[in-house]
C-alpha positions in Angstrom: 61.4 110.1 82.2 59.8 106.5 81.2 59.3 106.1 77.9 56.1 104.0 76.8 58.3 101.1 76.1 59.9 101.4 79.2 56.2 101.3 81.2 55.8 98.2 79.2 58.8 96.4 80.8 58.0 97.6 84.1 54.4 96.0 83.7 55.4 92.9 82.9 57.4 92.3 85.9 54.9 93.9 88.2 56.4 97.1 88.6 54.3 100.5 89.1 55.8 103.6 87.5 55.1 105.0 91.0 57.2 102.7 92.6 60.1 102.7 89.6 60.3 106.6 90.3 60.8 106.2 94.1 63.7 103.9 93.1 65.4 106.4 91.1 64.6 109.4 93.7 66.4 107.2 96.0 69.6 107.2 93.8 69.2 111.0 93.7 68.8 111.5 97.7 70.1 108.6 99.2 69.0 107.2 102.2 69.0 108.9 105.9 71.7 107.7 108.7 70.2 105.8 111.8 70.6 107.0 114.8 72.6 104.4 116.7 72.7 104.4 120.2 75.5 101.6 120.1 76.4 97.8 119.6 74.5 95.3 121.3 76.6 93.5 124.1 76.1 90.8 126.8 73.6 92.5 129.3 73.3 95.5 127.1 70.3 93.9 124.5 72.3 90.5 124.1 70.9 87.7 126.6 73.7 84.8 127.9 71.0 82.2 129.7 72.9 80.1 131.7 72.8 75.9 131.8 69.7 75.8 134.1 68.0 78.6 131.6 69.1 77.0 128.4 67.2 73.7 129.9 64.3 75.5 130.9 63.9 76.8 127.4 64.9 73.6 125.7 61.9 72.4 127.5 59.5 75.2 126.3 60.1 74.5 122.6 59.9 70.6 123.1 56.5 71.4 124.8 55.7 74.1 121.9 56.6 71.0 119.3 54.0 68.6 121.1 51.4 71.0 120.3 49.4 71.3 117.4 51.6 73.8 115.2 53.1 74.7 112.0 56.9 74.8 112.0 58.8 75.1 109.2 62.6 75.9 108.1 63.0 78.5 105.4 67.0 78.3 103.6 68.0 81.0 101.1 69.6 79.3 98.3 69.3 80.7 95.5 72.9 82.1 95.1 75.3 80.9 93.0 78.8 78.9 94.1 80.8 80.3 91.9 82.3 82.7 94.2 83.4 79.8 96.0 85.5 79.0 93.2 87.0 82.3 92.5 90.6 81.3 92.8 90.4 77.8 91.1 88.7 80.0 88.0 92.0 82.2 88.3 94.3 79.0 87.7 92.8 77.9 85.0 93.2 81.6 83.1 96.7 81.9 84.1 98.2 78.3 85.1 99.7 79.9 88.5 99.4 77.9 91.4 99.2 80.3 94.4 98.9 78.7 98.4 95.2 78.4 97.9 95.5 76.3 94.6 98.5 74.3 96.1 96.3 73.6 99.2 93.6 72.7 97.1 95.1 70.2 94.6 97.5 68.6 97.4 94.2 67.9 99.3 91.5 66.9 96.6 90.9 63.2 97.8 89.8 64.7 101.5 86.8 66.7 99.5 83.7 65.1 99.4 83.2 65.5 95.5 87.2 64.2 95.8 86.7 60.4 94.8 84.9 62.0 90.9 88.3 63.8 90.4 90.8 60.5 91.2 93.8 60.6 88.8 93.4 63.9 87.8 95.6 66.7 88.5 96.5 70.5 88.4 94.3 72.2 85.9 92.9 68.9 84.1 91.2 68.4 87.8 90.1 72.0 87.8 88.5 71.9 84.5 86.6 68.9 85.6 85.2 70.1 88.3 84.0 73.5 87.5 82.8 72.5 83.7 82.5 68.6 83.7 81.1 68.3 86.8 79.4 71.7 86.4 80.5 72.8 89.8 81.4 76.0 88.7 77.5 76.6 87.8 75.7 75.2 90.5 74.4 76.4 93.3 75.8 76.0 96.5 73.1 74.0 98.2 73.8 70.9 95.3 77.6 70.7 95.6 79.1 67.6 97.7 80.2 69.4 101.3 80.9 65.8 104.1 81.6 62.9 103.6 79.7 59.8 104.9 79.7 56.2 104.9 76.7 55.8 103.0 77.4 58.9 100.8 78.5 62.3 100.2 75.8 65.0 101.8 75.1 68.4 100.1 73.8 71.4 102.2 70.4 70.8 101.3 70.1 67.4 102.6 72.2 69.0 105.5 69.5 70.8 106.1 66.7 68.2 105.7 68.7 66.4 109.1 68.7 69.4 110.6 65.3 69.9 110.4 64.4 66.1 111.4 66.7 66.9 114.4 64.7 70.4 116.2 61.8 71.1 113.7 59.7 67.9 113.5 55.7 68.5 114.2 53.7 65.3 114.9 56.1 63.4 112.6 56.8 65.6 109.6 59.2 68.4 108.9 58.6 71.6 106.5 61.3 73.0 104.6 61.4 76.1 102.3 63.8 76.8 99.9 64.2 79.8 97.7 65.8 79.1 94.9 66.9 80.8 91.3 64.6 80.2 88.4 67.4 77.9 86.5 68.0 75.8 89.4 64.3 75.3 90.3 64.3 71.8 88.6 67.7 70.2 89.8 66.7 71.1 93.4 63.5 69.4 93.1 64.8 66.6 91.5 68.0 65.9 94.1 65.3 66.3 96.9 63.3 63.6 95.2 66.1 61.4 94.4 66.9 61.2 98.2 64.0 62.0 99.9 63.0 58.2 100.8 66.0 58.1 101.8 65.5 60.1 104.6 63.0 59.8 105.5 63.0 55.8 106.6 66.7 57.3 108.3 65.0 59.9 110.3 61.6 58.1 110.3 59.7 61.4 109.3 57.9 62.9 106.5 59.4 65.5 104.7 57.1 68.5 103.5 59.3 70.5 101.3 58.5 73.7 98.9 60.2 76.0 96.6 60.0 79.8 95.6 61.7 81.7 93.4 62.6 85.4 94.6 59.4 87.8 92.6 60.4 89.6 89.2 58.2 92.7 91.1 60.9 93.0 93.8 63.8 93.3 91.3 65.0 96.9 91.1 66.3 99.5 88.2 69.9 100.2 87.5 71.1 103.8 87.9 73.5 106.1 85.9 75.9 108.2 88.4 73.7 111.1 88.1 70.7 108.8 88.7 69.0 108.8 85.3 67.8 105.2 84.0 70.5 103.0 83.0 69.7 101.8 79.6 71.4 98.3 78.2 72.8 98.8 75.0 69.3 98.0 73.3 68.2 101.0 74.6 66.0 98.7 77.8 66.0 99.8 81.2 68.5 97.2 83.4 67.1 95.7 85.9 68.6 93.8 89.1 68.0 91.4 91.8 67.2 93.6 94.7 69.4 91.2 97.1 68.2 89.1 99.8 65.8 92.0 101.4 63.4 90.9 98.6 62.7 87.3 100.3 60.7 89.0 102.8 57.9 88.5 99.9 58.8 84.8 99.8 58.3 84.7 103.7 55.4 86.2 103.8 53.4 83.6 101.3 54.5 80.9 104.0 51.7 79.0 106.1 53.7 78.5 109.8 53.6 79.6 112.9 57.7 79.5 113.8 60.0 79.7 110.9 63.8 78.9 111.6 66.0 80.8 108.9 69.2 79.8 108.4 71.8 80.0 105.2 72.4 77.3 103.2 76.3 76.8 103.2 76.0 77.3 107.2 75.8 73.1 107.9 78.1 70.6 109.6 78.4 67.1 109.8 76.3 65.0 111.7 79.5 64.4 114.2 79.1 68.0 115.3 75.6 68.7 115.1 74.8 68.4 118.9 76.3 71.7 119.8 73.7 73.3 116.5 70.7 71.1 117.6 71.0 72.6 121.0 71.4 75.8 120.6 68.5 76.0 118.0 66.1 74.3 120.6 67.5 77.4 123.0 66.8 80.0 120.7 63.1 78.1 119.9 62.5 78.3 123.7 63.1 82.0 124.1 61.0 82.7 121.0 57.9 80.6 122.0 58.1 81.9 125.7 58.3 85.6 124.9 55.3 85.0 122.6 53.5 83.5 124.9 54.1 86.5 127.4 53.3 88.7 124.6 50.0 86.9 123.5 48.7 87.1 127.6 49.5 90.6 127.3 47.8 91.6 124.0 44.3 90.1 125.6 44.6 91.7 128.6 41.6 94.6 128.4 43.9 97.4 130.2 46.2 97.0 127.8 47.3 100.7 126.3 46.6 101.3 122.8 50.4 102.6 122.7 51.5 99.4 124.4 49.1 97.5 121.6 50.5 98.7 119.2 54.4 98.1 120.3 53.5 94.2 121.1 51.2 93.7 118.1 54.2 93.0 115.6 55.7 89.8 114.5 59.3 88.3 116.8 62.3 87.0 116.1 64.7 85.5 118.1 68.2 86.6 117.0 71.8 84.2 117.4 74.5 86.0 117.8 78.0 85.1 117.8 81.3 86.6 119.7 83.0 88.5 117.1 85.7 86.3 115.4 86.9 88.2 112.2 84.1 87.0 109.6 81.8 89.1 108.3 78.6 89.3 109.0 75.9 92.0 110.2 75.9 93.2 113.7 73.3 93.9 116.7 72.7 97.4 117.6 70.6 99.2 119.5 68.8 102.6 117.1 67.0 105.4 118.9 63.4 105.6 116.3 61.8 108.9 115.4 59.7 108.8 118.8 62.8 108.0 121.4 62.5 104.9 121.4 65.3 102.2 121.4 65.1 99.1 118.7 66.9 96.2 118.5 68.4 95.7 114.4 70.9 93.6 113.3 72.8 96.3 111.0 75.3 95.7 108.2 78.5 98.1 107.5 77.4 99.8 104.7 74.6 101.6 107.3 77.3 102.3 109.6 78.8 105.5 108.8 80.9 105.9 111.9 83.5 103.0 112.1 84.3 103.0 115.4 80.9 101.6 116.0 81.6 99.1 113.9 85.5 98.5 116.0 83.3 98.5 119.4 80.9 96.0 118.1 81.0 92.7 120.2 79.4 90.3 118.0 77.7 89.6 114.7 74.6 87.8 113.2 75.6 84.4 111.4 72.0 84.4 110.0 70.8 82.0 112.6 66.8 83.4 113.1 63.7 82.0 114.6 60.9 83.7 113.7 57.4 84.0 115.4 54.9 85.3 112.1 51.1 84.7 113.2 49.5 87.1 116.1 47.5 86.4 119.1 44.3 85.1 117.3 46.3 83.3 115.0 46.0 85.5 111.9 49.2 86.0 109.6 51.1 89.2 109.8 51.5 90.6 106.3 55.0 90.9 106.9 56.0 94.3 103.9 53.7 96.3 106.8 57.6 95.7 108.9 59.6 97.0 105.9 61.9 100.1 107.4 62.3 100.9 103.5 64.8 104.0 104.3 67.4 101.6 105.2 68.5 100.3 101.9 71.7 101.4 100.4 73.3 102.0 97.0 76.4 100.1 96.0 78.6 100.8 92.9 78.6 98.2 89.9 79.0 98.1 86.5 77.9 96.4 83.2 79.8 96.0 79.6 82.3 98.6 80.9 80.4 101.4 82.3 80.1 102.2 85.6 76.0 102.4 87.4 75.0 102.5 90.9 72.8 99.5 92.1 69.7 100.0 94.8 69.7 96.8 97.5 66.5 96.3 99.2 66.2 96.8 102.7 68.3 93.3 104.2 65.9 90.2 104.7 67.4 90.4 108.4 68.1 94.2 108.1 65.6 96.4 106.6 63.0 94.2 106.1 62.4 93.2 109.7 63.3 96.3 111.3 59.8 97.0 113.0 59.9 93.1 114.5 60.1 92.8 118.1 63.7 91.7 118.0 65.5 89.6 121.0 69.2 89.1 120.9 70.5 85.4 122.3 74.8 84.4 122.5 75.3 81.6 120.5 78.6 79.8 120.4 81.2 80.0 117.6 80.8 76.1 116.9 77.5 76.8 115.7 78.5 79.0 112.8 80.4 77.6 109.7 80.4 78.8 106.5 81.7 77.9 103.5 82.8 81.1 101.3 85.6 79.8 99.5 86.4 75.6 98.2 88.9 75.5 100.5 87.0 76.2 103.6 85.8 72.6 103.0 89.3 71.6 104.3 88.5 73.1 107.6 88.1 70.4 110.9 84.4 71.1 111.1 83.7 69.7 107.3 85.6 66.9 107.6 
């Protein structure tokens, strides 16, 4: 099957023939269904804590922050914006100014990057922005999002505030970012270029780190009838194995609680009370459950079964009230042995869709994340990996169709065997930014 050219390629991005082969065995047999019991609701795997709770568990993470730990935010942003700019792209191919574009160009001054396009219009302003300024290259966490007196803010200093704001340990606040290879160096130099900045504002110091998602975790492209796909050299294709492969990334990080958190999911600072709060809620639930679990574990009648359930890392899941935008869902899955799990699922692992009609709510990405055990060691965080529940999509490259493996889902897959807890979050706290024009919206003004 692998020719000795094609072993060489696999070793030099890390990649056993072993674990190649399983790739393409799982083109040829797929993966198996779950077993799901049903969507998560309110009092059904989905906690509601009222005021007098949400203050009690405020309090718990404030304590938990006074203490001597290791707290640290970790932001996927390594894709790409230019799906963001899909439509603007469109105009400047065909000249046709749809609702979107006319929406667009009739409100460029209320954009933050608006004041570098004055006196320009229809496609001239277009052009500029996605090749002048480069917009339609960057990645999202660099592009202008608010507004402020004393500058435009891009998603990655969003997120530096936001991390001043809940996650600051004895003065300093860790982020992570994971980044792509090309944009490694313009991150590191924006963070540097405002960094002082921010930290007299905030009167912190700011720890911040980079990764770049492992060569080792990117997987082989597939014919139909699951043979190798070969580029037109004759090398075997490889691809990003999607977001599921950051678990790799996560696991090289030194903390105790990780918040995870998307990048284009920020607000101004005008609106950030309802986020701050809410983050502190989930911290609180987190820290308290582990500290229930941690008692537990070092009780000596503790069953080896019971051991063995509790001995796993935790996150703390927000969820949102369903609202139309996409994004994977909580639902309780009957295992192998009987027993119920709580998983935030996507559609493409739902085969029945009136589970998917019945579901309540959906995960905006919004995790806290509990990684060391009870004497303080790391979890090696692959030992979670469900790996049967990755899934197969249908692409294709210079013309010819090929099926594409996706790992198991950083939030999926990839933390299936956590201890999982479910929390309501509101709708205010959620706010992405999939398309230009969704800057337009009241919440990024």
């Amino acid at each position: 099957m692998f020719t000795p050219q094609d072993i060489q390629q696999l070793e030099q991005r890390g990649i056993s023939v072993e674990k190649a082969q399983a790739q393409l065995d799982s083109f040829r047999n797929g993966f198996p269904e779950l077993d799901i019991v049903a969507p998560a609701a309110v009092k059904k795997g989905i906690l509601a804590p009222k005021k007098r709770e949400q203050d009690e568990f405020i309090a718990a993470w404030q304590q938990y922050l006074a203490e001597d730990h290791k707290i640290l935010k970790f932001v996927p942003a390594s894709g790409a914006a230019s799906r963001m700019f899909k439509n603007l792209f469109e105009y400047l191919e065909n000249g046709v100014e749809t609702p979107f574009i006319r929406e667009f160009l009739d409100n460029i001054d209320r954009f933050a990057f608006g004041d570098q396009l004055a006196g320009k219009q229809g496609q001239e302003a277009v052009r500029y922005l996605l090749r002048d300024m480069n917009y339609g290259n960057l990645p999202k966490g660099l592009l202008l999002f608010h507004k402020y007196r004393d500058g435009a803010r891009t998603p990655a200093l969003e997120h530096m505030v936001e991390g001043a704001l809940y996650a600051a340990s004895n003065g300093q606040v860790r982020l992570h970012f994971t980044v792509s290879h090309d944009h490694l160096p313009l991150f590191r130099q924006h963070i540097a270029d405002n960094l002082e900045r921010f930290e007299q504002k905030y009167n912190v110091r700011f720890d911040i780190s980079f990764s770049e998602q492992l060569p080792s975790t990117d997987t082989l492209a597939a014919n139909p009838d699951g043979t190798p796909f070969r580029n037109a050299d004759g090398t075997l294709l490889f691809r990003p194995g999607g977001h599921g492969a950051l678990i790799e990334n996560l696991n090289q990080q030194d903390a105790d609680i990780v918040f995870i958190k998307n990048i284009d999911n920020v607000v101004p600072d005008r609106l950030k009370k309802e986020t701050i709060r809410y983050k502190q809620i989930l911290a609180g639930v987190l820290v308290t459950e582990q500290k229930r679990v941690f008692e537990r574990l070092q009780d000596p009648t503790i069953s080896d079964e019971e051991r063995e359930r509790l001995h796993r890392p935790i996150r703390v899941c927000g969820v949102v009230k369903n609202t139309g935008e996409p994004g994977g869902g909580p639902f309780l899955v009957r295992e192998k042995d009987g027993s119920i799990s709580y998983q935030i699922l996507e559609s493409s692992q739902i085969s029945d869709p009136e589970l998917m009609k019945q579901s309540t709510h959906f995960n905006p990405v919004d995790l806290v994340c509990a990684i060391r055990d009870h004497e303080g060691k790391p979890y090696n965080l692959p030992d979670f990996v469900d790996p049967l529940t990755g899934f197969i999509s249908h692409k294709s490259k210079d013309g010819k169709e090929l099926l594409a493996l996706e790992l198991p889902g950083l939030w999926n897959g990839a933390m299936a065997r956590w201890n999982t807890i479910f929390v309501e979050v509101p709708v205010e706290t959620f706010n992405p930014v999939k398309t230009v024009n969704d800057l337009l919206r009241e919440q990024h003004q």
